[in-house]
C-alpha positions in Angstrom: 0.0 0.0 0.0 1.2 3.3 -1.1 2.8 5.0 2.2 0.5 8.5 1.8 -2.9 6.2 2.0 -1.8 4.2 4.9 -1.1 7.5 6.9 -4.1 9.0 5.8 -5.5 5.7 7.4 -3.7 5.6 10.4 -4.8 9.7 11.0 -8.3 8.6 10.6 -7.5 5.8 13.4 -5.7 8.8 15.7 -8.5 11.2 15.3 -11.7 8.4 16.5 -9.4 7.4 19.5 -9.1 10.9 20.0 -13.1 11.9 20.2 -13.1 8.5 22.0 -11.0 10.4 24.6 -12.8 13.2 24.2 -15.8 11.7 25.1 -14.2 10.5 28.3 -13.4 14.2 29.5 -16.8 15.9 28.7 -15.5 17.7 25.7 -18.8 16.9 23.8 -18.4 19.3 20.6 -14.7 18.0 19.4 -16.1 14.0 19.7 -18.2 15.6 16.8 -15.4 17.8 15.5 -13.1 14.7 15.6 -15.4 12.2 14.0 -15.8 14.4 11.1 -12.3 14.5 10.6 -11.8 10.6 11.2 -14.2 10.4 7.9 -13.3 13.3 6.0 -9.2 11.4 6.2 -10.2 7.7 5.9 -12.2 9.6 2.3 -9.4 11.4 1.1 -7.5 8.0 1.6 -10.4 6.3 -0.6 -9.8 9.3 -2.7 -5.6 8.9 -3.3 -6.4 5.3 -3.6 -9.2 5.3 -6.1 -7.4 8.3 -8.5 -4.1 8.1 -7.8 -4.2 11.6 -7.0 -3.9 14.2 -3.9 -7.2 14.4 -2.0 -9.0 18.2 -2.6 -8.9 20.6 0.2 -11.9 20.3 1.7 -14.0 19.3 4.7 -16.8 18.4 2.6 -17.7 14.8 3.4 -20.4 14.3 0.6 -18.1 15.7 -2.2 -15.6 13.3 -1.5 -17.7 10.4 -1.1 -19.1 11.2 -4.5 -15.5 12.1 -5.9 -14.9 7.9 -5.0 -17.9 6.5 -5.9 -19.0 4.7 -2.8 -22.2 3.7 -2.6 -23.2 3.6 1.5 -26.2 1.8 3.0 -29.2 4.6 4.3 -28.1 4.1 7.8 -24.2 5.1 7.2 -25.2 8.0 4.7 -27.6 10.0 7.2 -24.4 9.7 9.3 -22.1 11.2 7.2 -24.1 13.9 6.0 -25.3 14.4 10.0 -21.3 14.9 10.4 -21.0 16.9 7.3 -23.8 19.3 8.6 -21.8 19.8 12.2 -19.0 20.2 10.7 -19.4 24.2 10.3 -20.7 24.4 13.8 -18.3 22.5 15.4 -15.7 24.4 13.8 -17.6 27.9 14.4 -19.7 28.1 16.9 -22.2 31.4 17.0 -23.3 30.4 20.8 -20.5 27.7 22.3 -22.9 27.6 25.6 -26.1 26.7 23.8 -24.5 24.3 21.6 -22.7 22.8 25.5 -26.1 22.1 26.5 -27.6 20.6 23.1 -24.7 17.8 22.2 -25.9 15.9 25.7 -23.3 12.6 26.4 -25.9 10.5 25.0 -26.1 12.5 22.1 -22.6 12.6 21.1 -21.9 8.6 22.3 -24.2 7.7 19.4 -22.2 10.4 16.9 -19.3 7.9 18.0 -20.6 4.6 17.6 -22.4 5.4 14.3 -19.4 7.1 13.2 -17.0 3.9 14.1 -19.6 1.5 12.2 -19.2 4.0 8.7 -15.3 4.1 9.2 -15.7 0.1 9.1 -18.1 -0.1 6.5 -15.5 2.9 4.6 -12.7 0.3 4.9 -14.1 -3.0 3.6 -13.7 -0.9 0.3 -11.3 -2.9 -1.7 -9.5 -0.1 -3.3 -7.6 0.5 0.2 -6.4 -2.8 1.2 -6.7 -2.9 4.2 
């Protein structure tokens, strides 16, 4: 495996262990923040793999599933366009307290489990080797 995807891979591993620990602390908004960003690297992974090329610069989870041709069950797409949604306001909050108070532990626990099913469904994809 080219060395570029599997670190692209292995970021995408870093960054869910990180909202997992993040999660443990109370820091509700970057589990969300941090599962994006698990998804948006194990994609631009798909992405190097599938074209051969470097991933585009951007956060946008839905392009870059398109850009690699994935086809996801209902269940993992609603996540990843959930995530692709937060991703602005988890970046930018307008009101950090009232956005404290809406991402309850519950909330955010089931952002990280649905999130750790699409990275596994992500790397089944043949293209990466795994």
């Amino acid at each position: 495996m080219n060395k570029q995807i599997a670190n692209w891979i292995k970021s995408s591993q870093y960054d869910l262990t990180t909202a997992e620990h993040m999660l443990k602390t109370g820091r509700h908004i970057y589990v969300l923040f941090m599962c994006h960003l698990s998804v948006e690297k194990l994609l631009k992974g798909l992405y190097e793999a599938a074209s051969k090329k470097i991933p585009p610069k951007t956060h946008n989870l839905i392009h870059l599933l398109n850009a690699v041709s994935v086809e996801l069950p209902e269940e993992h797409l609603e996540t990843l366009e959930s995530l692709n949604d937060l991703s602005i306001v988890t970046r930018y909050p307008e009101d950090i307290e009232a956005m404290v108070k809406a991402f309850t532990r519950k909330k955010v626990e089931a952002y990280l489990q649905k999130t750790k099913e699409l990275i596994k469904c992500l790397k089944k994809d043949k293209r990466l080797k795994i």
